[in-house]
N, C-alpha and C positions, 0 to 999 in steps of 0.2 A: 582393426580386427586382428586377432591373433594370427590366421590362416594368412593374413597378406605380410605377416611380420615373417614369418617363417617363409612365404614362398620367397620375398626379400632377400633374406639372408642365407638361401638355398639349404633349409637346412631339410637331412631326411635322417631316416632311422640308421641306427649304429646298430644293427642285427648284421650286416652283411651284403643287404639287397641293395639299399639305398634308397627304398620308398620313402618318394616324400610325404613330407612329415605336415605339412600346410593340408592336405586331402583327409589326414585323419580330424583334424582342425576342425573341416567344415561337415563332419559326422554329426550326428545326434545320437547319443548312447546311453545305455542306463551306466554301465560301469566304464572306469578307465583303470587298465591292468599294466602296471610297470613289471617289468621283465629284471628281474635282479640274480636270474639264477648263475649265471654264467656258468654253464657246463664245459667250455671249451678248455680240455686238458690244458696247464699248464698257464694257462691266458686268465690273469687275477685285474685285468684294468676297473672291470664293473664295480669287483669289491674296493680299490682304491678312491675310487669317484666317490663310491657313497661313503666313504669313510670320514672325509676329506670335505667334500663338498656337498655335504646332506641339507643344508638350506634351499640350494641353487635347484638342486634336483627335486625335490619338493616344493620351491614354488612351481615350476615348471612343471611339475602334475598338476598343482589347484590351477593352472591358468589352460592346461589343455582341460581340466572337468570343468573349467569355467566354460569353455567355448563349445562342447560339446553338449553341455547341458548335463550331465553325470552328478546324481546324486551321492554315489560312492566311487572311492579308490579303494585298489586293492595293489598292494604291493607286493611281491614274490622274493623271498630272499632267503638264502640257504642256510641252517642252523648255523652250520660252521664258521660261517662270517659274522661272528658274533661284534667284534668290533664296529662296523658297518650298520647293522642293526642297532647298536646303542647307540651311534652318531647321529641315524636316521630317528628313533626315537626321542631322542636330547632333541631335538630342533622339530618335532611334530607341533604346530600350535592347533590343529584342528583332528574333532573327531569325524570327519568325514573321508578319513584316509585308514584301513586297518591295514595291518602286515601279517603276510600269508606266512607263513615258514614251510620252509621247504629240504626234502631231505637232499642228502650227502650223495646223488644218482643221476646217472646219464642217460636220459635225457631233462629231466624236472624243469628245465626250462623250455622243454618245446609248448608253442603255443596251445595245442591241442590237453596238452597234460596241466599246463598252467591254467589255463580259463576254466577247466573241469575242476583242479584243486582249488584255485581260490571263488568258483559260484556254484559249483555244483552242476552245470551244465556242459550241454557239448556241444560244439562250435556246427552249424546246418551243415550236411552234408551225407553221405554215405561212403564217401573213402578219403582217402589220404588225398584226395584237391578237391575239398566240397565248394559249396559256392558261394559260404560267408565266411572267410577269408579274416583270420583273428587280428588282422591289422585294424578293421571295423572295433576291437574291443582291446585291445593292446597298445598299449605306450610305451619303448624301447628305453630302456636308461642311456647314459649318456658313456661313452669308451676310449680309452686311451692306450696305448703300445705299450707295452710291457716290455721284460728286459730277455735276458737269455737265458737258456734252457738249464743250464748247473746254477748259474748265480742273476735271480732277477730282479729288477728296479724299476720304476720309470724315468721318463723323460716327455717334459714338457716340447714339443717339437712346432713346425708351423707343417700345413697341407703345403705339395706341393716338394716337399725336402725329397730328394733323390734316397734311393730303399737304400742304397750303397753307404751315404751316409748316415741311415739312420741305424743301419748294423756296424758302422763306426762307434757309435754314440754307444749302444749296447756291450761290443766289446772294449772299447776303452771305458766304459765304468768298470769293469772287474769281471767282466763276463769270460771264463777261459772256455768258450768253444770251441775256439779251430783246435787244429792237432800242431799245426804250426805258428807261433804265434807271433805277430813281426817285431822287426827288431832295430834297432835305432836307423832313422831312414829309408826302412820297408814300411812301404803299408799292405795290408794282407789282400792277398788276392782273392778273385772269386773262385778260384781253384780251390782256396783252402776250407771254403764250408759252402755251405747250403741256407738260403732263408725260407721258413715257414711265413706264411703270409697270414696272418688271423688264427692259426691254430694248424694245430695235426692233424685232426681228423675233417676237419670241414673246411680247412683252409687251401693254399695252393702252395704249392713249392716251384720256388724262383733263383734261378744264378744269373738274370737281367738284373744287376745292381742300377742302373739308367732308369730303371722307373721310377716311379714318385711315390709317395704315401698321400691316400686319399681319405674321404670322408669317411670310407668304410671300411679303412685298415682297422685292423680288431687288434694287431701289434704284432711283434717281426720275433722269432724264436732263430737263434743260428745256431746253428751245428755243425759239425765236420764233414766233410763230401762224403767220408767212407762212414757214414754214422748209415748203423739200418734202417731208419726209417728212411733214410735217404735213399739207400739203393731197390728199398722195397719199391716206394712211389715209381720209381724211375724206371721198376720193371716194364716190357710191352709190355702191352694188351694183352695178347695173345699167351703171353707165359700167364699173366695172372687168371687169367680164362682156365687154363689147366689146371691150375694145381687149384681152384675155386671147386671146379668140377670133382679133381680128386679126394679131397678133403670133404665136401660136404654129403651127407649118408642121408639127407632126408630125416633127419630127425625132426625135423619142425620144432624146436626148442627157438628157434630164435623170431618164430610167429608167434608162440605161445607166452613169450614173457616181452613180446613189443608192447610199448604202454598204449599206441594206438589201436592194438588188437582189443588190448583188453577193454578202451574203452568204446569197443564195437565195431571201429572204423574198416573195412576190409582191406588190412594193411597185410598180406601173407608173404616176406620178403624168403621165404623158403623155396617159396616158386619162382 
């Protein structure tokens, strides 16, 4: 059975959580919804995959709607990846898979906005943690690290490789992120940038180069220590609590144009 091939090979979703990916397996679902939106600033692995590897990725939706019993797929993928999309299309042999398009917007690939846009429906619940949970109707595409922030690429890597070297790998392809950049029998220190772990805005920021890259690395962004986004993250708490408080006037504009709002969820991030 599929679900004992995956629990096997420990394989879970590349969203970030790491949900195993064997438990969605052993669902019964009318639809299976691939996740192609990749909204994470800066972070293009999902669009490379399906570029590149649009066969692998698509057998591996018919065999998870095999297993779950899903009469249809639906696939999520961003206009602008139009490359991706014609890769995916060139290698479709079955009509029992359509492609959702999806716009140019943060967030289009959240679950809640995906499963709405491509059936028309909305995930049970009445707020933002209902208690059918879009892993029950969602199938994560598959993700690789990307390069750096000015100039990026991939790199095919193994689990397990130290973050240190794998922002080696990033800057020695042609990535000029540090401010200083080393020089014959220097190697650059962790002093001289910062790594984003999965992304900016959802990701984590790390100068632990001794850690590894795991199943749910989303890919490594480096940048310079004195870079803003750097010393923003790094602010306390306590300062970011102020100047939150100061700056924000209760407009409720950012309840108003949440896509969860609109689509009824009681999601009010104003309050």
């Amino acid at each position: 059975m599929l679900s004992e091939k995956l629990r096997e090979c420990g394989v879970v979703g590349a969203g970030g959580a790491g949900f195993p990916t064997y438990v969605k397996a052993q669902s019964q679902v009318e639809y299976v919804i691939a996740n192609g939106a990749e909204c994470e600033p800066l972070i293009h692995k999902d669009a490379e995959l399906m570029e590149h590897f649009p066969a692998e990725i698509l057998a591996g939706m018919h065999a998870m709607m095999a297993a779950t019993g899903a009469k249809t797929g639906k696939f999520g993928v961003k206009s602008k990846n139009a490359d991706a999309l014609e890769a995916l299309k060139h290698n479709l042999k079955s009509d029992r898979i359509e492609f959702v398009t999806l716009g140019d917007f943060y967030p289009s690939g959240d679950e809640y906005e995906l499963v709405y846009t491509a059936t028309g429906r909305l995930i049970p619940g009445r707020d933002s943690a209902p208690g059918g949970l879009g892993g029950e109707q969602r199938g994560d595409a598959l993700q690789r690290a990307p390069g750096g922030a000015r100039r990026s690429g991939d790199a095919e890597v193994s689990l397990g490789v130290r973050r240190g070297e794998g922002a080696e790998i990033v800057l020695g392809a042609g990535g000029d992120a540090v401010s200083r950049p080393a020089g014959p029998g220097r190697r650059r220190h962790v002093d001289d940038f910062g790594v984003f772990v999965s992304g900016i805005m959802m990701g984590t920021l790390t100068f632990d180069l001794d850690d590894v890259l795991t199943k749910t690395t989303g890919g490594l962004i480096v940048i310079p220590r004195d870079h803003y986004l750097i010393t923003r993250r790094t602010r306390p708490r306590v300062e970011m609590n102020r100047i939150g408080k100061s700056a924000c006037d209760q407009c409720s504009y950012c309840t108003e144009f949440c896509p969860r709002y609109l689509l009824g969820y009681e999601v009010q991030p104003h309050k």
